[in-house]
Each structure stands twice: as C-alpha cells, then as structure tokens.
DOPA-708916 format. One record per residue (C-alpha): residue in one letter; residue number from 1; x negated, y, z negated. Coordinates in steps of 0.001 Angstrom, whole numbers, always signed. Each point is the difference from the previous one (the first is absolute). Example, Ala and Ser with C-alpha at 12.3 -4.5 7.8 and 13.67 -1.06 7.14 Angstrom:
<rs>
<r><code>A</code><pos>1</pos><u>-12300</u><v>-4500</v><w>-7800</w></r>
<r><code>S</code><pos>2</pos><u>-1370</u><v>+3440</v><w>+660</w></r>
</rs>
This chain:
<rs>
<r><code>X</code><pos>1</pos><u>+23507</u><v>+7107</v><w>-38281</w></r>
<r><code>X</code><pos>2</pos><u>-3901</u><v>+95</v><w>-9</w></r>
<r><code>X</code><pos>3</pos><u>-365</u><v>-3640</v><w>+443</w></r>
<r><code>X</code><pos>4</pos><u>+2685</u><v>-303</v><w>+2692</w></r>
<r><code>X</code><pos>5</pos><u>-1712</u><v>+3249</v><w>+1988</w></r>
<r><code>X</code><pos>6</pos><u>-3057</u><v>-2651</v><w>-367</w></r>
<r><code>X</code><pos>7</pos><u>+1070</u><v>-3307</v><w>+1194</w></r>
<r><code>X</code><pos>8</pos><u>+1564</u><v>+3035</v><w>+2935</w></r>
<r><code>X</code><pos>9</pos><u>-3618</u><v>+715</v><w>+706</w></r>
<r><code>X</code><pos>10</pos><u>-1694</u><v>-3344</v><w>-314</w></r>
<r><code>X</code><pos>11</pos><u>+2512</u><v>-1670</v><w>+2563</w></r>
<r><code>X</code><pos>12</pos><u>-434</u><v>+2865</v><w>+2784</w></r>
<r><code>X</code><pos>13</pos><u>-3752</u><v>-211</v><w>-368</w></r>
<r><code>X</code><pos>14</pos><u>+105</u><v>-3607</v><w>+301</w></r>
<r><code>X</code><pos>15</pos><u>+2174</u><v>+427</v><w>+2934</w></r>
<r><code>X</code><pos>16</pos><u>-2136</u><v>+2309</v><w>+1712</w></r>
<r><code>X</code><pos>17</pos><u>-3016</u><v>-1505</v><w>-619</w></r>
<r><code>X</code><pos>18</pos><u>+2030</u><v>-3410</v><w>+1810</w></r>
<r><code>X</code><pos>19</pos><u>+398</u><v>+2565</v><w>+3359</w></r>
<r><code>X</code><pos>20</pos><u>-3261</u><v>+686</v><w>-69</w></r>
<r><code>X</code><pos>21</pos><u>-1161</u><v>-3604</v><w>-606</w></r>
<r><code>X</code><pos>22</pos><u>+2286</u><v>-1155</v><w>+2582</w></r>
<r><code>X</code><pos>23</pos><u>-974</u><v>+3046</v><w>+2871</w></r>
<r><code>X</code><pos>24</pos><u>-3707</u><v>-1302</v><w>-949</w></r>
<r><code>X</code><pos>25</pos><u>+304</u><v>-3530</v><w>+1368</w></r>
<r><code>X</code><pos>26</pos><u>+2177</u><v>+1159</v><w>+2918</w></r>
<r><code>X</code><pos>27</pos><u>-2659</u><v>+2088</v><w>+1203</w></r>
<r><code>X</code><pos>28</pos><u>-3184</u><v>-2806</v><w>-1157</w></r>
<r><code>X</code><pos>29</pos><u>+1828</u><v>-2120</v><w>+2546</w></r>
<r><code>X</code><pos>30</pos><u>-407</u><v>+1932</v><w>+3044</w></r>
<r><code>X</code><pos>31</pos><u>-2886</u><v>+190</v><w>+2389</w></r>
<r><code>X</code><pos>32</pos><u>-479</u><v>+3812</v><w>+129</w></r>
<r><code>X</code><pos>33</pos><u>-1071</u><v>-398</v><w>-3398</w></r>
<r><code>X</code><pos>34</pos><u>-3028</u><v>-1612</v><w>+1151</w></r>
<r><code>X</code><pos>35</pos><u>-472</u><v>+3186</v><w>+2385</w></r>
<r><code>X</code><pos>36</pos><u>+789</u><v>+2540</v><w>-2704</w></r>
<r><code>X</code><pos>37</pos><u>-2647</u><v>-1337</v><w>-2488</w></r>
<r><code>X</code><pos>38</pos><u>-2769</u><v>-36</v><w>+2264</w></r>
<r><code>X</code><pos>39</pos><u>+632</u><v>+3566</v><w>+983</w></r>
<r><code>X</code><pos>40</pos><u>+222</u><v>+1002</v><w>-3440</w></r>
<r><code>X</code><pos>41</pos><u>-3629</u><v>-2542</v><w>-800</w></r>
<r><code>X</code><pos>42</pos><u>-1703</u><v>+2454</v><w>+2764</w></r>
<r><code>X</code><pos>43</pos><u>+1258</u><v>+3047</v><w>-1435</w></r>
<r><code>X</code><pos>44</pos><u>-1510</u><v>-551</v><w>-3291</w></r>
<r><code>X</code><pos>45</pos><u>-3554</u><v>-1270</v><w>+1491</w></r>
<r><code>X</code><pos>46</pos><u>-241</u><v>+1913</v><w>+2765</w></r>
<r><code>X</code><pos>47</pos><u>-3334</u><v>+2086</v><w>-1587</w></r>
<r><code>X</code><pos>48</pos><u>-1266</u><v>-4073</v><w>-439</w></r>
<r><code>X</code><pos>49</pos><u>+869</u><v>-1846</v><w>+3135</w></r>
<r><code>X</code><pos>50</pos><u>-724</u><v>+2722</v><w>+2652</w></r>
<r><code>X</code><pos>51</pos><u>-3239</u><v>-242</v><w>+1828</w></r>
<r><code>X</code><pos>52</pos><u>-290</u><v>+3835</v><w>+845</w></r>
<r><code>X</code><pos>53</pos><u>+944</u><v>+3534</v><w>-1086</w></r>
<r><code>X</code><pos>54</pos><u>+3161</u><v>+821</v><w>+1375</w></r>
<r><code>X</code><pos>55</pos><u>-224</u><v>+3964</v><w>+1107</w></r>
<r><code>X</code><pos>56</pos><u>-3541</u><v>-195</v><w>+1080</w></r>
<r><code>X</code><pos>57</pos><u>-378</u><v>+382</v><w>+3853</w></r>
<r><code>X</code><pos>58</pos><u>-2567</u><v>-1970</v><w>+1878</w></r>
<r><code>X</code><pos>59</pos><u>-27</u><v>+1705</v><w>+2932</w></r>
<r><code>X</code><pos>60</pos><u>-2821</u><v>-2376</v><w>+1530</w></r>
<r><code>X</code><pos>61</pos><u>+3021</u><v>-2591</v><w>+120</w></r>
<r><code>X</code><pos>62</pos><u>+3208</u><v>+1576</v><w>+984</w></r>
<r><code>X</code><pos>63</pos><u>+2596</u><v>-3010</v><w>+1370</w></r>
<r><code>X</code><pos>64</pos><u>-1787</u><v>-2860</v><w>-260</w></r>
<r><code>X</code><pos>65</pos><u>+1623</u><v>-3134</v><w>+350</w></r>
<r><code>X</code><pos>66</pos><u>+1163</u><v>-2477</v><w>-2581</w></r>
<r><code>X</code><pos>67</pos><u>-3198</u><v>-2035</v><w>-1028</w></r>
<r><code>X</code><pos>68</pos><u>-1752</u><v>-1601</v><w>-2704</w></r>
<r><code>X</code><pos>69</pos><u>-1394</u><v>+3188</v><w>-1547</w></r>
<r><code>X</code><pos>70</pos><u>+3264</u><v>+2130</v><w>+484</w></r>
<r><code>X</code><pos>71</pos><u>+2962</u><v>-2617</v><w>-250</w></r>
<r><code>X</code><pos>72</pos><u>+2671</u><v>+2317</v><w>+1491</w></r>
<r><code>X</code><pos>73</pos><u>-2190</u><v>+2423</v><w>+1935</w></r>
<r><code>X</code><pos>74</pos><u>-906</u><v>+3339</v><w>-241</w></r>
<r><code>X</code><pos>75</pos><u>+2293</u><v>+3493</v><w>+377</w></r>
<r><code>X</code><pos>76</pos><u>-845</u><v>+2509</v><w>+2307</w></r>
<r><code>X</code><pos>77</pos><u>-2532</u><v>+1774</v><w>-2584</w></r>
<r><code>X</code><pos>78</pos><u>-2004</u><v>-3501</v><w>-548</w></r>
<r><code>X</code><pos>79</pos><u>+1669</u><v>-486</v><w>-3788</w></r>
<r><code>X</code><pos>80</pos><u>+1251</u><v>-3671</v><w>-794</w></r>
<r><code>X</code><pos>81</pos><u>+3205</u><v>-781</v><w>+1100</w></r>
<r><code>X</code><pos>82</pos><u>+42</u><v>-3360</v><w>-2688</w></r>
<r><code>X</code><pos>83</pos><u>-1060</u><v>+2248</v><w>-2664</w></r>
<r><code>X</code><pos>84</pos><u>+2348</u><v>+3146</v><w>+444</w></r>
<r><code>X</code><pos>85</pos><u>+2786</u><v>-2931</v><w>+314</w></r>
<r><code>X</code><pos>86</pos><u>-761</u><v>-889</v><w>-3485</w></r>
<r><code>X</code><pos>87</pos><u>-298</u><v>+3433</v><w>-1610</w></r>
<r><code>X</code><pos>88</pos><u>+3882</u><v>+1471</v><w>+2124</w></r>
<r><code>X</code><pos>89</pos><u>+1400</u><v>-3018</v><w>-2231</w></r>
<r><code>X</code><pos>90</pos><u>-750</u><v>+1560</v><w>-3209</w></r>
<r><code>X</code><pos>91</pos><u>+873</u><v>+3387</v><w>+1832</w></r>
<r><code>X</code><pos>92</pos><u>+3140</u><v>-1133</v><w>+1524</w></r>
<r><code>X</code><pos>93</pos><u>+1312</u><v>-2627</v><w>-3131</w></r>
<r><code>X</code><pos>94</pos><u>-588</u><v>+2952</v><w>-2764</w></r>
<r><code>X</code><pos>95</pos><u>+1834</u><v>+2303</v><w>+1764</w></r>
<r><code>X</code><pos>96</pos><u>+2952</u><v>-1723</v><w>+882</w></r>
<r><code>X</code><pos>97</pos><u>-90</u><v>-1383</v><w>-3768</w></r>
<r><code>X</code><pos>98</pos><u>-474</u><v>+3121</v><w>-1636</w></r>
<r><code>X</code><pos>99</pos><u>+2931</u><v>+2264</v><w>+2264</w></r>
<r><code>X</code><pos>100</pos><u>+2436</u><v>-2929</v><w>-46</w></r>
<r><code>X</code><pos>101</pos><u>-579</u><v>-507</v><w>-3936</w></r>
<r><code>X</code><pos>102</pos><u>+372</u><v>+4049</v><w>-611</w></r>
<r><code>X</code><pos>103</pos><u>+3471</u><v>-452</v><w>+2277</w></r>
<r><code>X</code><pos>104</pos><u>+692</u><v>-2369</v><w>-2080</w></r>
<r><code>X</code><pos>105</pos><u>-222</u><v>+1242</v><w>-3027</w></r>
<r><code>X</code><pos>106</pos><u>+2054</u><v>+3402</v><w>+894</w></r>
<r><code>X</code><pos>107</pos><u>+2491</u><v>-1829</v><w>+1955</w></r>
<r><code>X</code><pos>108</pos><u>+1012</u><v>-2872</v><w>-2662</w></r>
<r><code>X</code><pos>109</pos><u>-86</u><v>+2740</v><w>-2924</w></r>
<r><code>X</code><pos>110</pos><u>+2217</u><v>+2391</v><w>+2479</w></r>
<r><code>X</code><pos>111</pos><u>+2490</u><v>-2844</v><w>+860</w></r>
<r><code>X</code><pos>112</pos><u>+268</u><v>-1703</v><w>-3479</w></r>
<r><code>X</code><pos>113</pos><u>+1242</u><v>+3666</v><w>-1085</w></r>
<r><code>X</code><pos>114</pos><u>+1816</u><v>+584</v><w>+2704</w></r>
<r><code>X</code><pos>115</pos><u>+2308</u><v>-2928</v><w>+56</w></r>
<r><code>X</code><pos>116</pos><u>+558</u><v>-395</v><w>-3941</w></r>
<r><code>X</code><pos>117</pos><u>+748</u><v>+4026</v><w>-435</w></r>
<r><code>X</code><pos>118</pos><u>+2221</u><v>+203</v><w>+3186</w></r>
<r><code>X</code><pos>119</pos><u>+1197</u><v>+3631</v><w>+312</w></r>
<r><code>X</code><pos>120</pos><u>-1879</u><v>+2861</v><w>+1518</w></r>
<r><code>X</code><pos>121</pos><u>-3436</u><v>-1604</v><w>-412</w></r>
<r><code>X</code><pos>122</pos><u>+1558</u><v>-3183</v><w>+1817</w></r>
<r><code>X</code><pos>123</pos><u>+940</u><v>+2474</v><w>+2584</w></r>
<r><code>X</code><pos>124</pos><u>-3065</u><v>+2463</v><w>+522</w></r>
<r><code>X</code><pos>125</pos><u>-2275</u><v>-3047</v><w>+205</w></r>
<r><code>X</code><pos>126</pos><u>+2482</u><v>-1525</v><w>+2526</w></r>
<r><code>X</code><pos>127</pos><u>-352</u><v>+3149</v><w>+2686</w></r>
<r><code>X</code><pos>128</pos><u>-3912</u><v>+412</v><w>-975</w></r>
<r><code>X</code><pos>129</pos><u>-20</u><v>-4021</v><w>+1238</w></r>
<r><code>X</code><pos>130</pos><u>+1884</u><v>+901</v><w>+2876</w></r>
<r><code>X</code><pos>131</pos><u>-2171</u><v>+3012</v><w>+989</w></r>
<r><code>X</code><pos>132</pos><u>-3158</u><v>-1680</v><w>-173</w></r>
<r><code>X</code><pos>133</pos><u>+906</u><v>-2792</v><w>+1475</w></r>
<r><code>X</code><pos>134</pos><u>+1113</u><v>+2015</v><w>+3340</w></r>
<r><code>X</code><pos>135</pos><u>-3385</u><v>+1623</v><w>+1131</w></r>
<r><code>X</code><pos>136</pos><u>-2201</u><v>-2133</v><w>+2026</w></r>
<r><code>X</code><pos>137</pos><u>-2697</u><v>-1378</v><w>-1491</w></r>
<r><code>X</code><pos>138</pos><u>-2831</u><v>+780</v><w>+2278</w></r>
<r><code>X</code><pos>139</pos><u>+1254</u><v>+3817</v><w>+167</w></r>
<r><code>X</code><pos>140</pos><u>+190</u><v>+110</v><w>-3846</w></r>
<r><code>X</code><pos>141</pos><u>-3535</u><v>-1370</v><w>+81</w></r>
<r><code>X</code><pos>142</pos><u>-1580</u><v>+2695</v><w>+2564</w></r>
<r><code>X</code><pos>143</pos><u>+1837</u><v>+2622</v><w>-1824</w></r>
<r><code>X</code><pos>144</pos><u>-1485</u><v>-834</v><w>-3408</w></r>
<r><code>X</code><pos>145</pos><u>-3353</u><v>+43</v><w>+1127</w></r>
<r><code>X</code><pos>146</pos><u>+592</u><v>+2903</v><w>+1823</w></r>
<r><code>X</code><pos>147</pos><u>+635</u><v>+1583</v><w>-3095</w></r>
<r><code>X</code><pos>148</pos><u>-2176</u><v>-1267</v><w>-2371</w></r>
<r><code>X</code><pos>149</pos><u>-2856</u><v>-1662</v><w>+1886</w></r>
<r><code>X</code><pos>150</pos><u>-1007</u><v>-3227</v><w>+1150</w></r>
<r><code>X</code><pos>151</pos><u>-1304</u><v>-2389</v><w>-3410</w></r>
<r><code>X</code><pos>152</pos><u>+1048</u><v>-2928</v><w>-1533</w></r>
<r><code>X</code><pos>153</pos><u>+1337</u><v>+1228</v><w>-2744</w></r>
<r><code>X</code><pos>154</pos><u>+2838</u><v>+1613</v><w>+2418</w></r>
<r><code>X</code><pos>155</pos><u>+527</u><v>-3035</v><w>+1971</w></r>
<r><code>X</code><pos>156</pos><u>+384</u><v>-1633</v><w>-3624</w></r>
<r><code>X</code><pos>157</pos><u>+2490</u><v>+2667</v><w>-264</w></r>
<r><code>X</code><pos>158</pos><u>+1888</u><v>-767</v><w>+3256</w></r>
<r><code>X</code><pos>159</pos><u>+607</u><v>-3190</v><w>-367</w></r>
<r><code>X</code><pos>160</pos><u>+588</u><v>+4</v><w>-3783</w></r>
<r><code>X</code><pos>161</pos><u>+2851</u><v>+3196</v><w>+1129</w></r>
<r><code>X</code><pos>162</pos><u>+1535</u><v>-2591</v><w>+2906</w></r>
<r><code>X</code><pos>163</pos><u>+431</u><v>-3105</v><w>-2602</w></r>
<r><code>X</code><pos>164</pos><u>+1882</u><v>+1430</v><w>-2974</w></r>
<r><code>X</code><pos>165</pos><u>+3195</u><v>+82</v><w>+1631</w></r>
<r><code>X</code><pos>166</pos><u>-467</u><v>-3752</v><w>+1126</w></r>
<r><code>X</code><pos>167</pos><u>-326</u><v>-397</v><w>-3613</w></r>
<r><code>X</code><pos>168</pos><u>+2538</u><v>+2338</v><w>-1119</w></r>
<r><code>X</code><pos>169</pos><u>+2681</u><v>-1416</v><w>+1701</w></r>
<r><code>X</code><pos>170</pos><u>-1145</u><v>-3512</v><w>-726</w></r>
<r><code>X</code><pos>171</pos><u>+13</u><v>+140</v><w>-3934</w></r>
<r><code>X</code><pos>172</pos><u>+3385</u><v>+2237</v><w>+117</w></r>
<r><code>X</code><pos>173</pos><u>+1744</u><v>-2775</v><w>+1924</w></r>
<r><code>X</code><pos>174</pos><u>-1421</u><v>-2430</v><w>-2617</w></r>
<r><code>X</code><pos>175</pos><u>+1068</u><v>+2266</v><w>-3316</w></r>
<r><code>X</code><pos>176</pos><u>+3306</u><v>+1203</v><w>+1149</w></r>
<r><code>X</code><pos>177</pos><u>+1517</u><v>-3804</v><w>-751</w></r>
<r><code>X</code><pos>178</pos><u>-1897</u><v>-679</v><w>-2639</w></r>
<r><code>X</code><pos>179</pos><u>+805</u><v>+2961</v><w>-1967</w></r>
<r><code>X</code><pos>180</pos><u>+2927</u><v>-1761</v><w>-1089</w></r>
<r><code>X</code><pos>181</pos><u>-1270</u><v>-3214</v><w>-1010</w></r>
<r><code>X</code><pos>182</pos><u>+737</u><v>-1533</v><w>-3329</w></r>
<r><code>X</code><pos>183</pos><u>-3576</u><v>+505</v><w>-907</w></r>
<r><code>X</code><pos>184</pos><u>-413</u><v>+3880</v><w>+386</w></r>
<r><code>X</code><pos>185</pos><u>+3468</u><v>+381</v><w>-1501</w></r>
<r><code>X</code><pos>186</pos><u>-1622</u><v>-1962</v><w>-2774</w></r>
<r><code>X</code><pos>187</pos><u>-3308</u><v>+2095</v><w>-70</w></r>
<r><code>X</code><pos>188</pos><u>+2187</u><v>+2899</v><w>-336</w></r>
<r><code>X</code><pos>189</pos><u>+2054</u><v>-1039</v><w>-2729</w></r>
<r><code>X</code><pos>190</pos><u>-3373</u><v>-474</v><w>-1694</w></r>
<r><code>X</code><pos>191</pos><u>-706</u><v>+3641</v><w>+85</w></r>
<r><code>X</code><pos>192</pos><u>-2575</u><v>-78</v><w>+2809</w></r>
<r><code>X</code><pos>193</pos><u>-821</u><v>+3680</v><w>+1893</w></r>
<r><code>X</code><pos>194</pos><u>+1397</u><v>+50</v><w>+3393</w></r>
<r><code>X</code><pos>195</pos><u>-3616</u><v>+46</v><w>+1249</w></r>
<r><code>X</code><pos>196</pos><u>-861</u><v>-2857</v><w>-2455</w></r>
<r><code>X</code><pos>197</pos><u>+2854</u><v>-2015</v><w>+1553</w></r>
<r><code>X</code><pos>198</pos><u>-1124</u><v>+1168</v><w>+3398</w></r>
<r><code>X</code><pos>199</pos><u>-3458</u><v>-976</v><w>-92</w></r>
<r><code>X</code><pos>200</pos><u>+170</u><v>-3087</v><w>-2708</w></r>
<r><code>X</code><pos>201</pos><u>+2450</u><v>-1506</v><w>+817</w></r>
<r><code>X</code><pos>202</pos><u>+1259</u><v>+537</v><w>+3927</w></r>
<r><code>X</code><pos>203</pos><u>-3055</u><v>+1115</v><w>+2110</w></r>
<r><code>X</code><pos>204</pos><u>-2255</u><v>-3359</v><w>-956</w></r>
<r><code>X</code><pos>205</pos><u>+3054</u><v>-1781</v><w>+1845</w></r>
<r><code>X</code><pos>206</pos><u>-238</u><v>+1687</v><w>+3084</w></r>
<r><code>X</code><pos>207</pos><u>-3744</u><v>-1065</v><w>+254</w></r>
<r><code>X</code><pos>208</pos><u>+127</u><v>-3008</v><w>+1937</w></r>
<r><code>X</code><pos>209</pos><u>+1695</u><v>+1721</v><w>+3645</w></r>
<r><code>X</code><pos>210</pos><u>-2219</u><v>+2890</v><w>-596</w></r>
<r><code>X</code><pos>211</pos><u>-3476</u><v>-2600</v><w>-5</w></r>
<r><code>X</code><pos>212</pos><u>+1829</u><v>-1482</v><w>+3000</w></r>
<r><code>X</code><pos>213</pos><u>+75</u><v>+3141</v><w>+1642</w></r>
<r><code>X</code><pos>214</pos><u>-3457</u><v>+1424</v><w>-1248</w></r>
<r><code>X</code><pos>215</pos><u>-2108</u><v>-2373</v><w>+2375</w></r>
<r><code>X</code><pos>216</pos><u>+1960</u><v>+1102</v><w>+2869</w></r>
<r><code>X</code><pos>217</pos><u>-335</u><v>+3648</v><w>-1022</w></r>
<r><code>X</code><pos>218</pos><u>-3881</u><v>-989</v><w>-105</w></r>
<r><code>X</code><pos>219</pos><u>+188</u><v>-1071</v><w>+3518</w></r>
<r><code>X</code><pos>220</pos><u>+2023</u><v>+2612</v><w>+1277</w></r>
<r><code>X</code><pos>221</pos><u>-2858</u><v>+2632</v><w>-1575</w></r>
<r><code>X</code><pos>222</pos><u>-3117</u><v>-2004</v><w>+1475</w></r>
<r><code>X</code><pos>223</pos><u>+1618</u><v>+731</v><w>+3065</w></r>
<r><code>X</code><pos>224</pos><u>+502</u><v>+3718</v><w>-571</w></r>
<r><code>X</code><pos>225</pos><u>-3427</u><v>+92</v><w>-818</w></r>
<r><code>X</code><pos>226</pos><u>-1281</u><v>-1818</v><w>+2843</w></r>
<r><code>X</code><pos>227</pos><u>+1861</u><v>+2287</v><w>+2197</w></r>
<r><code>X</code><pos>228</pos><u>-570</u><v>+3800</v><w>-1492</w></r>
<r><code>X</code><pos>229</pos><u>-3385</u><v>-1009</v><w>-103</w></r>
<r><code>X</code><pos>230</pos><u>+37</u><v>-1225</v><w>+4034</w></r>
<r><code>X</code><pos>231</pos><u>+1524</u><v>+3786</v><w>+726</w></r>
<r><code>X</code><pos>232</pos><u>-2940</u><v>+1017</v><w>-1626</w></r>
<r><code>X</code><pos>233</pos><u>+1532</u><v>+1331</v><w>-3450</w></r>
<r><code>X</code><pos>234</pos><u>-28</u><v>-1623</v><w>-3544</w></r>
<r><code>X</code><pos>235</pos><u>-3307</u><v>-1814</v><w>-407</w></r>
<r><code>X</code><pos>236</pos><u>-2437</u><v>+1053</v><w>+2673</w></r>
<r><code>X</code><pos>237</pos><u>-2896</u><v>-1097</v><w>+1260</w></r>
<r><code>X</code><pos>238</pos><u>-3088</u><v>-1126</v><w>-1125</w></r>
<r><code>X</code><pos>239</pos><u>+2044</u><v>-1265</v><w>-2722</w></r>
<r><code>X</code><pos>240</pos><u>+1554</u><v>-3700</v><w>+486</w></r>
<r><code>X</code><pos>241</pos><u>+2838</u><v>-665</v><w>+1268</w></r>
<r><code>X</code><pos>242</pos><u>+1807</u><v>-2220</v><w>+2077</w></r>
<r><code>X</code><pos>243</pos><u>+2255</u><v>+2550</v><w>+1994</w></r>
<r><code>X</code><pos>244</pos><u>-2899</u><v>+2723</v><w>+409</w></r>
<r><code>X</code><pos>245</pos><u>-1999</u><v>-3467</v><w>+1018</w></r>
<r><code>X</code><pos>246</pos><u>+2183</u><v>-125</v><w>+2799</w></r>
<r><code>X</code><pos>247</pos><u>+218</u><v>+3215</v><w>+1015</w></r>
<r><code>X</code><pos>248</pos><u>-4007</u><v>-199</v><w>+370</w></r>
<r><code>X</code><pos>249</pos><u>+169</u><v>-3040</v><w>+1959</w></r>
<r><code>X</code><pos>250</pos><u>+3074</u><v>+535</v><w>+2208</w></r>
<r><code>X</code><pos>251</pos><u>-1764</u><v>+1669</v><w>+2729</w></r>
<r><code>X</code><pos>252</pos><u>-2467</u><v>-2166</v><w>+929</w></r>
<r><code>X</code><pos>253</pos><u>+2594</u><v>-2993</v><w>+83</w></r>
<r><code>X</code><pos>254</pos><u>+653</u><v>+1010</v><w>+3522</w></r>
<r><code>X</code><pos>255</pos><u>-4277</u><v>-830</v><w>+686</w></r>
<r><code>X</code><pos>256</pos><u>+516</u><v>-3388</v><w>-2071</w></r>
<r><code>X</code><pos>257</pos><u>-1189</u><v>+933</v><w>-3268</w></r>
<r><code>X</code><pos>258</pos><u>+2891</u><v>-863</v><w>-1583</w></r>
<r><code>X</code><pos>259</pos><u>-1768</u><v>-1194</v><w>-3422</w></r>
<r><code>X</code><pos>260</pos><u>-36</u><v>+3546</v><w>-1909</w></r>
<r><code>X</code><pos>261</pos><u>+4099</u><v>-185</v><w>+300</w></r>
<r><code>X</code><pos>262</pos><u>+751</u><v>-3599</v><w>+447</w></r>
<r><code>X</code><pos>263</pos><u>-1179</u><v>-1014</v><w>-3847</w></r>
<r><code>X</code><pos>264</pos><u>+876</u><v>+2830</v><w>-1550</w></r>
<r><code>X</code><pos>265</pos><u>+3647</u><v>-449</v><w>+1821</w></r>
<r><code>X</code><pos>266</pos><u>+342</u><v>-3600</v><w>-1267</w></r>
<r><code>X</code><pos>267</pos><u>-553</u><v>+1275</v><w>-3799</w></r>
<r><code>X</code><pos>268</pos><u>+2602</u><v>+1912</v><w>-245</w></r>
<r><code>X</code><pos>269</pos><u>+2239</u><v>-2232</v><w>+1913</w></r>
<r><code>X</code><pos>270</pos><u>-1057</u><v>-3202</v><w>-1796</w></r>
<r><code>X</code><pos>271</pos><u>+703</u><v>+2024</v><w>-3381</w></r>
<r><code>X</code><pos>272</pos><u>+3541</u><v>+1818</v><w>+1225</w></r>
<r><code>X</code><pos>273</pos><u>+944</u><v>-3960</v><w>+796</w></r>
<r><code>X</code><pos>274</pos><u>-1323</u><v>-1600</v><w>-3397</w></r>
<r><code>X</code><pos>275</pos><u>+1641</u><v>+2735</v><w>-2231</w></r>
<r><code>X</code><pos>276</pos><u>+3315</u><v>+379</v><w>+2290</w></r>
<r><code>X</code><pos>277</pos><u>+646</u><v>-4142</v><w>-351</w></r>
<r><code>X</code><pos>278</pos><u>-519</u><v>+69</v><w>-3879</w></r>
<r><code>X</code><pos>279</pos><u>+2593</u><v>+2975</v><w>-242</w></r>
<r><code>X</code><pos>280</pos><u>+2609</u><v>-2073</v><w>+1867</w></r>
<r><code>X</code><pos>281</pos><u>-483</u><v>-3802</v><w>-1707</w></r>
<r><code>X</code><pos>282</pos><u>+279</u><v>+2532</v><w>-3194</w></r>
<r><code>X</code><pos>283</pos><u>+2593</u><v>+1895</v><w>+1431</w></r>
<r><code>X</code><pos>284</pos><u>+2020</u><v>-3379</v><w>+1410</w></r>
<r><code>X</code><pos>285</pos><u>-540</u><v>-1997</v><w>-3040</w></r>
<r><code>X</code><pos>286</pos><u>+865</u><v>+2754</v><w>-2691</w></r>
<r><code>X</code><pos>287</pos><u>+3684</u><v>-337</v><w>+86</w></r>
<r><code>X</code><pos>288</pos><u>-94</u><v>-3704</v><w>-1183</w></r>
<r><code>X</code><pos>289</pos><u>-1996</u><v>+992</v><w>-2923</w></r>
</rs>
C-alpha cells in the first residue's frame, strides 16, 4: 500500500509540474510578456535608475514641459513626472501582488474545503460568495475607508476581501469533479486525512486555472488602485502613484499640460493590457493541456 500511495504521488507531481511547464511556454510566447517584465525590471531599480527624489517639491519648476532634464515633465508642485512614474510601479505592482496573492490564498483554501466536504460548509460559503459578490465595489471601497481610514494596508484589504470569492468559486468548480477521481479514492484507501487528501492530493490540480486567473485578478486590482487613489482615497499624495498622478494632473489638461496625467495614464493602461493578454493565452490554452 505504501509504495502504491507513492508511485500515486510521484505521477500527480509529475503531472502538475507538466501544467505548469506547459502554462510557462504559453505565456513566454506572447508579447505582453515583454511588457510585463520591464514593468517588473523598473520596479525593482527604481531607487537606481531614477534621476530625482520622488516626493520632493520643486516649486521653482511646477509644469514644465517634457525636456532633456525632466523626460516627462514636471507636476503641478515641480516634482519629476519620469521619476514618480518609476517609483507608482513598485507602488502599484506590490499592491496588486500582495492583495490578489492574500485572496488567493483564502479563496483556494475556502473552495478546496468547500467543494470536497459538501454539506453545510459547501452551503454557508456558497451565500457568503453570493453576498459579497452583490455590493458594488466602489461603495464597498468608500465604506471601508470610511470606517477604518484611508492606508494601504486597507486598500490591501479591499481588494484582497473582493477576490476570494473569484477564487472560491473557481477551485470549488475544479474539486467538486475531481473528488471522485480514481486517484483521491486511491489516496483515501491509503489512509490519508480528509485535509491531507484535500490539500496533497486535489488542490495542486486546480493550480493551473487559478495562475490563469491570478494575472487577470492583478490587472483588475492595478485598476482599483489607480482609481481609489484618483477619488483621492487609498494611496494619497505625495506618495506615487499612477491614479493620484492623474488626479494631480487632470486639471490643468484643459490649459495643455497634459504630461502630469498623460504618462502616468499610459502606465497603468500599458500594464492592465500586458497582464490582461497573458491571463487569456493562459486562460485559452489551458484546456488543451
């Protein structure tokens, strides 16, 4: 029995580790990748490769021009547009990462139990999906701050709250079939715990539709960010960040400065697009796996 439950375990790791192999080259194929990697290359160097500090004002040259000393201009209190461009990456990337992971990891834990146990869990979970999933977002995010403040740590929150159902549902789908696949029923007979055969055995197979869906998730949040941030909530100024960025800038678009908002703007669209194309070739691809 110990050697079968062994060979059991060697041929689903090899399996998964074939997904993952497989979801890898899908998404080194596409041209978003490209995009991705150099937004992630600024957000580790942004300290090295900006040229100025990026929350100290310079009042002497408030909206100045794209030029060879300031590459995207100035904002409206004289700071570097290039340089505060850099620094909302890291801002904006290790946010998104860091609430979608955490919604992750409560969602796919919540779901893996949900759909193997069935019963009343199966069911409370199901209406606490349903629940959240019916107030509007925006709403949900005023209220919360209203309530607790306006930090990062409860934007983190926010969005983390908003993506466990996504997840929830996602992983239940995936465990409610496979719950009845020769090799749980196999596991089992091998005296595994429930969790054991829960989280050994099923979860790592419903891994490759939840990375498919994480990069979406990822640009769903930069865009949450982007815009609690433009209504003035979530990260606020001095600190960068793109949507704040273009709340500075917005009003003087109208007088043709339109660099404070313009480059900040084309961030986060440039990085909604890159991240939103490798969650669909990974999300179109992953049923031929």
């Amino acid at each position: 029995m110990t050697s079968f439950s062994t060979s059991l375990e060697e041929l689903r790791s090899i399996s998964i580790l074939n997904t993952l192999r497989r979801l890898g080259r899908v998404a080194a194929t596409t041209p978003a990748v490209v995009i991705l990697l150099i937004f992630l290359f600024i957000a580790l160097l942004a300290p090295v490769i900006a040229p100025y500090d990026p929350i100290k004002p310079d009042p002497a040259n408030k909206l100045k021009p794209p030029s060879a000393e300031h590459w995207f201009g100035t904002d409206p209190m004289g700071m570097d547009v290039f340089t505060r461009v850099l620094y909302a990456t890291r801002t904006d990337f290790s946010i998104a990462l860091a609430a979608v992971s955490l919604g992750v990891f409560i969602g796919v834990t919540l779901g893996a139990v949900a759909g193997y146990l069935g019963g009343v869990i199966d069911e409370v979970l199901s209406r606490f999906v349903e629940v959240v999933q019916a107030f509007p977002l925006f709403l949900f995010a005023l209220a919360v701050f209203a309530v607790l403040g306006s930090n990062t740590e409860n934007l983190i929150f926010i969005i983390a709250f908003i993506n466990t159902p996504v997840y929830l549902k996602l992983v239940r789908s995936l465990v409610l079939p496979l719950k009845q696949s020769d090799f749980v029923l196999a596991a089992r007979c091998a005296g595994n715990s429930q969790m054991s055969v829960v989280f050994r055995h099923i979860l790592p197979n419903t891994l490759g539709p939840v990375f498919s869906q994480f990069s979406i998730n990822c640009a769903y949040a930069i865009q949450i960010i982007a815009g609690v941030s433009f209504l003035g909530y979530g990260v606020e100024v001095p600190h960068p960040e793109w949507g704040s960025m273009i709340n500075v800038g917005a009003n003087h678009i109208v007088f043709g400065k339109w660099w404070p908002s313009i480059f900040p703007g084309a961030a986060v669209f440039l990085s909604v697009l890159a991240l939103t194309q490798i969650g669909e070739r990974l999300s179109q691809r992953y049923s031929r796996i």
